[in-house]
N, C-alpha and C positions, 0 to 999 in steps of 0.2 A: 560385337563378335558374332561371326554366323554359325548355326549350329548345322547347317541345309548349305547346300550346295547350287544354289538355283541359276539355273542357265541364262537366265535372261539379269544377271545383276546388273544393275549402272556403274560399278564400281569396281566389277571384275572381269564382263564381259572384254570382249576383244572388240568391241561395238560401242563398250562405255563408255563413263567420263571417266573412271579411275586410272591410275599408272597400274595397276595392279596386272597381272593377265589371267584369263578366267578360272587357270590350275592353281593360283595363288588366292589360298581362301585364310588370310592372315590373321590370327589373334590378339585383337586389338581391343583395349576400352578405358573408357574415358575415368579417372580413378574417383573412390570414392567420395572424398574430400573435395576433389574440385567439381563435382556433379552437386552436394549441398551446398557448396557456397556460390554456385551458379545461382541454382533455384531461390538461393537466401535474396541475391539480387535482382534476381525476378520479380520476387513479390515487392521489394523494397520499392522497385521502378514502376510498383504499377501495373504490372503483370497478369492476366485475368486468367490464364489457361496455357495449360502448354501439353505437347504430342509426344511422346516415346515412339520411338522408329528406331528403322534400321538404317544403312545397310548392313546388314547381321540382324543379332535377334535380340530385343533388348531385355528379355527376360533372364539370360543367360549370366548376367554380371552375377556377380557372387552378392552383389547388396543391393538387386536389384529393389524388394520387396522396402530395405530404408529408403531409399533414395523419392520413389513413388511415393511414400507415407508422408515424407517429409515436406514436398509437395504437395501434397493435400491438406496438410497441417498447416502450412503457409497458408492457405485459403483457394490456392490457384485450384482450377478446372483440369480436372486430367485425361485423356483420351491414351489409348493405347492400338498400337498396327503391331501382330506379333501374328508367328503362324502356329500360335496354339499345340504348340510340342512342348510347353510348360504354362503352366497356371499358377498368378498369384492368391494367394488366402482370401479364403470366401470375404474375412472381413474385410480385405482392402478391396476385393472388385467391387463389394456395395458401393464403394464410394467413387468409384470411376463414372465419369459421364459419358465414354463410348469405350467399347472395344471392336476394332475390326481385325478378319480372322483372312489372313491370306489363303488362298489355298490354289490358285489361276489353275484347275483344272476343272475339269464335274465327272472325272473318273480314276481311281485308283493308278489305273497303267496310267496315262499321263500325268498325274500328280507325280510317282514312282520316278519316268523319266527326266522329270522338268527339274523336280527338287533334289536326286537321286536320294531318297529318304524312303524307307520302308514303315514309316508311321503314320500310315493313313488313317490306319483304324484307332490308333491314339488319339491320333486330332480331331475325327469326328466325334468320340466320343467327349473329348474335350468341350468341344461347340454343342454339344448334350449339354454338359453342362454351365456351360456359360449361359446359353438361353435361359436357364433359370434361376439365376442371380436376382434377386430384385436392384435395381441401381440402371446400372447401363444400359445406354440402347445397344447392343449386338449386331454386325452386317458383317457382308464378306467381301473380299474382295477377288481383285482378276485380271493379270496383266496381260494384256493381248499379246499374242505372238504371233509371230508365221507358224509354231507348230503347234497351238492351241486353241486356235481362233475358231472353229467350228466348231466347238464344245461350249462357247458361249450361252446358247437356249439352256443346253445341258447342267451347265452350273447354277444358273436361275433355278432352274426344278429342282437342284439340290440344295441350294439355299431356301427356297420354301420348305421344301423336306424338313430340313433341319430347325426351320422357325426364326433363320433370320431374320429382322427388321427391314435389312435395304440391303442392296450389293452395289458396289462402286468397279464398273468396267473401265480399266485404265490404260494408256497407249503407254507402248515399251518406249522405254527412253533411251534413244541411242543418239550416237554421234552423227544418224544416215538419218537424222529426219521423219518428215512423211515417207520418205523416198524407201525407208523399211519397209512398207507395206503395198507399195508397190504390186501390181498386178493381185491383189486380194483385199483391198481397203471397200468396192465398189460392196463388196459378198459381205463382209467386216460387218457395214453398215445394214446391208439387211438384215443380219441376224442380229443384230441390237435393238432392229425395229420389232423384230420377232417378239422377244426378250421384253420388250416396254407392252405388247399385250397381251401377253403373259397376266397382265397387272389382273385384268377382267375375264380373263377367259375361264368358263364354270367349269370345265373339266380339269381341272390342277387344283386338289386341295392344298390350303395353307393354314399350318398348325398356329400361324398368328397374323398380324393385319398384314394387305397389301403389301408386296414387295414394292420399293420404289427401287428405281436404277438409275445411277447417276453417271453423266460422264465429263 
């Protein structure tokens, strides 16, 4: 279920894979019953880890907080992609193995317009506190766009800010390919190169080890 509105969905855009269309932000979620006895067969088969994702925001189910535990209980590996407009209990995020924190902008006005969400300052302060969980590695992440894509360096210096771990720079997933990025893919890729020496460069403090960036 999404709680954000974000322009660039795969599920709702008019670009995406979904039947949905991008005004159609639908309330949907998998129930709770059949989300434990998925995860039951998880572990039963073998199972070593598994991702909470979207599209939506998976923190949002109303059992979200069993569901996770339950999972963890099982023995499996848990990682979590949420955009940090809600937080589980300090004791369940110890036990998580990653959480990565959406946020595809590195400034308030375009976060505002991408996600049309006024909780900027929420979520940063949220990722305040995530980074000091002991448990999980914490990273950010950042879907390229044609209307964010030059704010790439810029998110890296806010994820050092903030003391994330790594930030993961991702291509928007559309039904148009490469062919999205089109006449800006050339610029794309310098500012990623920018962005990876960031990693050394002595004038950017970082409130914890090197950023890596992954693509």
């Amino acid at each position: 279920m999404p709680n954000q509105d974000c322009s660039f969905c795969s599920y709702r855009s008019s670009i995406g894979w979904g039947e949905q269309g991008l005004s159609d932000n639908p309330n949907r979620k998998i129930e709770t019953a059949k989300a434990l006895e998925l995860i039951d067969e998880f572990a039963e088969l073998g199972v070593r880890a598994v991702q909470f994702t979207g599209g939506g925001e998976p923190s949002v189910h109303p059992d979200f907080e069993e569901i996770v535990s339950h999972a963890l209980d099982r023995g499996l590996q848990v990682g979590l992609i949420t955009n940090a407009t809600r937080l589980l209990s300090t004791r369940t995020l110890e036990r998580l193995a990653w959480v990565r924190v959406s946020l595809d902008a590195g400034n308030r006005r375009t976060y505002e317009a991408t996600r049309k969400s006024k909780l900027w300052d929420k979520v940063i302060a949220n990722i305040g506190t995530l980074v000091h969980v002991k448990g999980p590695t914490i990273g950010g992440n950042f879907v390229t766009t044609r209307e964010n894509y030059r704010e790439v360096v810029q998110f890296c210096i806010l994820a050092k800010t903030l003391g994330l771990s790594y930030v993961k720079i991702a291509a928007n997933l559309t039904t148009q390919g490469l062919s999205y990025y089109d006449g800006v893919l050339d610029e794309i890729m310098v500012l990623r190169r920018v962005g990876l020496l960031m990693e050394t460069s002595p004038s950017l403090t970082c409130s914890r080890a090197a950023l890596k960036i992954c693509v």
